[in-house]
C-alpha positions as CSV (number, residue, x, y, z in Angstrom):
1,X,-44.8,42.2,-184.0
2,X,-45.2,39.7,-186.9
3,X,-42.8,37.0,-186.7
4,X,-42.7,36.1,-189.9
5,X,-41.6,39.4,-191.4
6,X,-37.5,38.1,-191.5
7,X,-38.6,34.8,-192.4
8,X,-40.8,35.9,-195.5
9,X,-38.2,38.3,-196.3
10,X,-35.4,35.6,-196.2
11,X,-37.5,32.7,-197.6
12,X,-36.6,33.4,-201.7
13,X,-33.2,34.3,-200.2
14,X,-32.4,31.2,-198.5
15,X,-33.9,29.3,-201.5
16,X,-31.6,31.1,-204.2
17,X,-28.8,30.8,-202.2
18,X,-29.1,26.7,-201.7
19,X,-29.4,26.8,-205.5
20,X,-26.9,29.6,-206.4
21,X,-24.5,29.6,-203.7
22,X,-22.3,32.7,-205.3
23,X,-25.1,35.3,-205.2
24,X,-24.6,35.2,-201.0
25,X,-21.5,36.4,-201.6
26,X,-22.4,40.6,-201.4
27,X,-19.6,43.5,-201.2
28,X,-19.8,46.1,-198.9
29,X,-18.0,50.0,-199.5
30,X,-17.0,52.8,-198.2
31,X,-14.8,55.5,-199.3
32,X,-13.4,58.9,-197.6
33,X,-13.9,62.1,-199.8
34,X,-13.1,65.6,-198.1
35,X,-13.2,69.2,-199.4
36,X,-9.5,70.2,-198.2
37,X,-6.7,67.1,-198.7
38,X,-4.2,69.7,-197.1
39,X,-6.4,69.2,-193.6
40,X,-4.9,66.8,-191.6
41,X,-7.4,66.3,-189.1
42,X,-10.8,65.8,-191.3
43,X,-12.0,64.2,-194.2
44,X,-16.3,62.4,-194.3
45,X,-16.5,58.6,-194.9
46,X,-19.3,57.7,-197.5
47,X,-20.8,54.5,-196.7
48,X,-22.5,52.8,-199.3
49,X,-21.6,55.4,-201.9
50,X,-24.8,56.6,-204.1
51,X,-27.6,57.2,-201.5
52,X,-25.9,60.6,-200.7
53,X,-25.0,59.5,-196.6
54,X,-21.7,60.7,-195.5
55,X,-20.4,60.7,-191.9
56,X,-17.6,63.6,-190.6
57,X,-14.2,62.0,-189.0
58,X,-11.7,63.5,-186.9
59,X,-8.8,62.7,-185.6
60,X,-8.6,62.0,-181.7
61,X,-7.3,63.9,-179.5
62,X,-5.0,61.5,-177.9
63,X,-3.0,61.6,-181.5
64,X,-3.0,65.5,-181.3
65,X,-6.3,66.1,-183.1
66,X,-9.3,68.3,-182.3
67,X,-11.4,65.2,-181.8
68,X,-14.3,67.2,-183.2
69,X,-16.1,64.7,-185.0
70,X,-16.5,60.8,-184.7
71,X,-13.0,58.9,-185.3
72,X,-12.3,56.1,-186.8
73,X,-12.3,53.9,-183.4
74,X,-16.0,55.5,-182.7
75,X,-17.2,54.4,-186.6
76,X,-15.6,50.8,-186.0
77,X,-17.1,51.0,-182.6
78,X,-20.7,52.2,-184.4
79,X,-20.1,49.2,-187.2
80,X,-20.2,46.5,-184.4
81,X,-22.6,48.1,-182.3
82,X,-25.2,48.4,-185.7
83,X,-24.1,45.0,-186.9
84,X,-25.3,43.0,-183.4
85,X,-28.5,44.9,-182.6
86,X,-29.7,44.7,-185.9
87,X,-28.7,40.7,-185.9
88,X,-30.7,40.7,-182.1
89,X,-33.3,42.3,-183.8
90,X,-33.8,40.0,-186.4
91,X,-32.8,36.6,-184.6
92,X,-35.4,38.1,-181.7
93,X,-38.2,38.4,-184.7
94,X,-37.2,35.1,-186.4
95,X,-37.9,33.5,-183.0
96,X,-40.9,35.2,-182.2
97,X,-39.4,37.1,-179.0
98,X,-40.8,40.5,-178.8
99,X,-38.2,43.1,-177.5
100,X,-39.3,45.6,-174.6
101,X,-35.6,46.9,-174.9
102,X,-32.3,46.7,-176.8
103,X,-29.2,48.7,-176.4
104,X,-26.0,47.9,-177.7
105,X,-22.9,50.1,-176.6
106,X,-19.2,49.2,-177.9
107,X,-15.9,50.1,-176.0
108,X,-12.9,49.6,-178.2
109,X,-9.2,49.9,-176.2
110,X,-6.2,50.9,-177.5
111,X,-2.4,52.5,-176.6
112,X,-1.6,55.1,-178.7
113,X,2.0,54.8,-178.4
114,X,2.0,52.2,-180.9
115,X,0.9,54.1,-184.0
116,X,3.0,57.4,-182.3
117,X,5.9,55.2,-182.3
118,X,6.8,56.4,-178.7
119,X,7.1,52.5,-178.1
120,X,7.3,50.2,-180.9
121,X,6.7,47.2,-178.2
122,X,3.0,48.3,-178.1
123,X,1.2,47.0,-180.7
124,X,-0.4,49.6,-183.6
125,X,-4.2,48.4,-183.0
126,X,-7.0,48.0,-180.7
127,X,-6.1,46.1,-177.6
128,X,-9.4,44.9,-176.5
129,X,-13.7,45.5,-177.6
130,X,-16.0,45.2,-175.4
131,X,-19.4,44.5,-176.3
132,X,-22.7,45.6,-173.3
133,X,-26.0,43.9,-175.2
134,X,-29.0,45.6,-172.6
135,X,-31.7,43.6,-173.7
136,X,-35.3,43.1,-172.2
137,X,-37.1,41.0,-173.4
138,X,-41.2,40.9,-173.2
139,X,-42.6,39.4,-169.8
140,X,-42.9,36.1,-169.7
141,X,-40.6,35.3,-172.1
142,X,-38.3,31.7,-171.2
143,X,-35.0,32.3,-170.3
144,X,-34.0,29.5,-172.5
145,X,-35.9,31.7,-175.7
146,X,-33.9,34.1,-174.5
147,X,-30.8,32.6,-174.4
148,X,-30.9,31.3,-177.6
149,X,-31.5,34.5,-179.3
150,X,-28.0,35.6,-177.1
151,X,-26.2,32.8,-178.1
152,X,-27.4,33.2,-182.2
153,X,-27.1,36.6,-182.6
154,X,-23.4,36.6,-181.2
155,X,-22.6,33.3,-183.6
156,X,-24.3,35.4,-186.4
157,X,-23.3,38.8,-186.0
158,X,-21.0,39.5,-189.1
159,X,-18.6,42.5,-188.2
160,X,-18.5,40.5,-184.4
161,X,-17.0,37.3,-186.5
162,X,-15.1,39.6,-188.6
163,X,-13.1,41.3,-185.3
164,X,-13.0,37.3,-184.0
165,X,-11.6,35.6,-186.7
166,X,-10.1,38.8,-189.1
167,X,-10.1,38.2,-192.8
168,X,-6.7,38.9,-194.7
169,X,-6.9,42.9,-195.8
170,X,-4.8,43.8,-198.9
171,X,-4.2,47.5,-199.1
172,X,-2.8,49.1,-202.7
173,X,-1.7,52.5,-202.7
174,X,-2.4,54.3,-206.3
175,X,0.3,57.3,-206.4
176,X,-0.1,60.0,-209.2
């Protein structure tokens, strides 16, 4: 491992950013396209539109769909789960830790009687994440190295900060 890969990488970055702080500011995308709007079950989520990557969703089962593809619990789960190990993975290289191991697995909670509207006391939303980092480090390693790559890549782990502190979402509904 070369531990200067994220820090070369991110050197002109960080430097064009002190001077121009607006060109941090990046927009991500996504949008659902699907061959059959009359489905109510299906429809693919194309991430980053224009590299030609698309991802199948389903409905879950506990809302009366097939739950035959990922849902849109198991692709938030997936976001969070990508975000932090790539953020371990490039806090461990910026810090020169070299990673025996890393596995990131995301539980997300939630009541489905809220968006059923069986009980409108239950609140339409996840109830709880949960968020299992497995990570081995290379023998010999100190704890505290160690540590400080935990604590760094949780503080700097976008979509975790995003679910911690959410950002107002503004939805607009075009009708033909």
């Amino acid at each position: 491992m070369n531990s200067k890969q994220v820090r070369e990488a991110q050197k002109p970055l960080r430097q064009h950013y002190t001077t121009e702080p607006g060109a941090a500011k990046v927009i991500d995308h996504a949008r659902t396209r699907h061959a059959d709007a009359q489905d109510p079950f299906h429809t693919t989520v194309e991430p980053m539109p224009g590299i030609g990557t698309t991802i199948p969703v389903g409905v879950h089962r506990a809302i009366g769909g097939p739950h035959d593809a990922p849902t849109p619990g198991d692709i938030l789960c997936a976001a969070l789960a990508a975000c932090l190990d790539s953020t371990v993975r490039m806090i461990a290289n910026l810090l020169g830790v070299e990673l025996d191991h890393l596995e990131v697995s995301v539980d997300a909670e939630v009541d489905v009687r809220g968006t059923m509207l069986v009980n409108r006391d239950v609140p339409v939303g996840f109830q709880a994440l949960r968020c299992h980092v497995d990570l081995r480090a290379k023998e010999g390693t100190p704890v505290e190295l160690v540590e400080r790559l935990c604590n760094a890549a949780e503080y700097s782990c976008i979509v975790l900060q995003t679910l911690r502190s959410p950002p107002p979402v503004h939805t607009e509904f075009s009708t033909h």
